[in-house]
C-alpha positions as CSV (number, residue, x, y, z in Angstrom):
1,X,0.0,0.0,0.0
2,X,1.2,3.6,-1.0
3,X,-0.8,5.5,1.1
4,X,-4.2,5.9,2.8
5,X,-7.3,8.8,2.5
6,X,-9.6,8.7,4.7
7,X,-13.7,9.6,3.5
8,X,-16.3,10.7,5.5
9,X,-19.9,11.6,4.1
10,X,-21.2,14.9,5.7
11,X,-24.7,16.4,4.6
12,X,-23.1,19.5,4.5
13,X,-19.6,20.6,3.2
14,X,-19.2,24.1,4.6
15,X,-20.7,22.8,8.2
16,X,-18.3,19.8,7.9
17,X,-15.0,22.0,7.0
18,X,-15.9,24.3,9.8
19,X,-16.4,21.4,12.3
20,X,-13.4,19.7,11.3
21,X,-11.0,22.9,11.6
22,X,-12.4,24.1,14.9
23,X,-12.9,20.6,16.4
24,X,-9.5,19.0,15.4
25,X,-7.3,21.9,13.9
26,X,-7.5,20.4,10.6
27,X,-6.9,22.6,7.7
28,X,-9.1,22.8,4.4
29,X,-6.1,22.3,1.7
30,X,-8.3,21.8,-1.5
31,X,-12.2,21.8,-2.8
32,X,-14.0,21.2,-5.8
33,X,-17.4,22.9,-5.3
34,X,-20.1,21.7,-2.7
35,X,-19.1,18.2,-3.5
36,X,-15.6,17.5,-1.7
37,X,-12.9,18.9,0.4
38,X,-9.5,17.5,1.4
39,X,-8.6,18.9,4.9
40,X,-4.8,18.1,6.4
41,X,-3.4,18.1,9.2
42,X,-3.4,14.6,10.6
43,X,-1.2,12.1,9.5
44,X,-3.6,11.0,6.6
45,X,-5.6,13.3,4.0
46,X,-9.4,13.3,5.1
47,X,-11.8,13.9,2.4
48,X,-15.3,15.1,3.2
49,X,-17.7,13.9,0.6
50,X,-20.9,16.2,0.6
51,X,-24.0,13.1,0.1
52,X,-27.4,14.0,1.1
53,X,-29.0,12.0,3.4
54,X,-31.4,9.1,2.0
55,X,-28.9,9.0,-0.6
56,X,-27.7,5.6,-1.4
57,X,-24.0,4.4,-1.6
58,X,-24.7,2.0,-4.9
59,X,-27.4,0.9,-7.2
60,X,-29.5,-1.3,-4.9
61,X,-27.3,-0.8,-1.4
62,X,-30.0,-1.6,1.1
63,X,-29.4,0.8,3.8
64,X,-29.5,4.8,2.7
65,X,-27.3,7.2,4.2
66,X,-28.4,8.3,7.4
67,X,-26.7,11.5,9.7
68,X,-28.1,10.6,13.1
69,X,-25.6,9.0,15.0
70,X,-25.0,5.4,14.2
71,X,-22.1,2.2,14.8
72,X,-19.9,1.5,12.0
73,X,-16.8,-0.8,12.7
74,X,-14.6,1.6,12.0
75,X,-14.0,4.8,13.2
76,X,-11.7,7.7,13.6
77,X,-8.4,8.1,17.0
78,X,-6.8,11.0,17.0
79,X,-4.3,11.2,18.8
80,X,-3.9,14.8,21.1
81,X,-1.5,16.5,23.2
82,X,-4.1,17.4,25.9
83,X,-7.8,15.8,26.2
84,X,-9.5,18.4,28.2
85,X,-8.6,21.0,25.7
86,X,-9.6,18.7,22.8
87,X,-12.8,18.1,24.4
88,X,-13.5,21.5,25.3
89,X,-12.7,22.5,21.5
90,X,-14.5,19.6,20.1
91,X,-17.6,19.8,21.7
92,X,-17.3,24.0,21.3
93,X,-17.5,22.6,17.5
94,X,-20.7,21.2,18.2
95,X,-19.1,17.4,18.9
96,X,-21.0,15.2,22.0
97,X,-19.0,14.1,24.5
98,X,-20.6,10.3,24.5
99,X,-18.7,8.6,27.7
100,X,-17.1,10.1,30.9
101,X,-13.4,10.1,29.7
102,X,-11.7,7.0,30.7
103,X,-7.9,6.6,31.8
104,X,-5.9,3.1,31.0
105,X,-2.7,1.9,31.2
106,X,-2.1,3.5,28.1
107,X,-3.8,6.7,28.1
108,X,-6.7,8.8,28.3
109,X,-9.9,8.3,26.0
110,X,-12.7,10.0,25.7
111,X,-15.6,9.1,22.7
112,X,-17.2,11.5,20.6
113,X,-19.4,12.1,18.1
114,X,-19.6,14.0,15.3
115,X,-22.3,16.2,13.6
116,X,-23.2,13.8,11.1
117,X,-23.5,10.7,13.4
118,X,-19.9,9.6,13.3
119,X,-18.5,8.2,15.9
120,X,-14.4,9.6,16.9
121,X,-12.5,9.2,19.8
122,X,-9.4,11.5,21.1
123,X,-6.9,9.9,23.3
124,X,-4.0,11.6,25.3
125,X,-1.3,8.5,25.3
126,X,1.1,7.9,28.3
127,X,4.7,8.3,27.5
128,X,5.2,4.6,26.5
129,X,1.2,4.6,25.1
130,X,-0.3,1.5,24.2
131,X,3.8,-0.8,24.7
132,X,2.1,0.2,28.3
133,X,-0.8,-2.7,28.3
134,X,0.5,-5.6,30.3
135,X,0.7,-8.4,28.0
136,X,1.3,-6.3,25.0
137,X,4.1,-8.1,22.5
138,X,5.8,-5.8,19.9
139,X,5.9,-7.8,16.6
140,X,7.3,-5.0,14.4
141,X,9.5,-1.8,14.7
142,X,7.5,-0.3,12.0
């Protein structure tokens, strides 16, 4: 693999730029109308894709694209430096705080959601982050 974009459908491109820079301090790089927006700033491009909702992702998909908050299998970690400021700044963004925030071995967690039903976590990690879980083997030095 070369590299890796990350998508996200948002009803709304100009509410999901301005969420995305004031929750996360990601910056809009490029656009092409009301239809798509790269924003950087993580490690990884994420593209918004602007999709109405009820829209469907294929010819006969059987589920329709829904922004109320809903479980996918994945979702977004970022990774921050301080997670009461990134709370406070997410959820200034208009992001809901979804559990109390939770400390581990490795860190600090607290899960979010976004505006258009995504689910995100931020996590502070400790020093020596998730090499901190008892039982953890490293396999790779990648």
């Amino acid at each position: 693999m070369t590299s890796l974009r990350i998508c996200l459908d948002v009803s709304d491109l100009d509410a999901g730029i301005a969420f995305y820079e004031q929750a996360l301090e990601l910056r809009l790089a490029r656009r092409h109308g009301r239809e798509w927006a790269e924003l950087t700033g993580a490690e990884v491009p994420i593209d918004l894709l602007a999709k109405p909702a009820g829209s469907r992702t294929h010819p006969g998909a059987a589920a329709a694209r829904d922004y109320a908050r809903h479980w996918t299998p994945v979702h977004l970690d970022f990774a921050v430096a301080d997670i009461a400021q990134a709370v406070q700044r997410a959820t200034s963004a208009g992001a809901v705080l979804e559990t109390d925030i939770a400390r581990h071995a490795w860190g600090v967690i607290a899960c979010m959601a976004d505006p258009f039903g995504h689910g995100f976590c931020l996590i502070e990690f400790t020093a020596r982050g998730y090499d901190a879980m008892p039982g953890v083997e490293r396999v790779s030095q990648e």
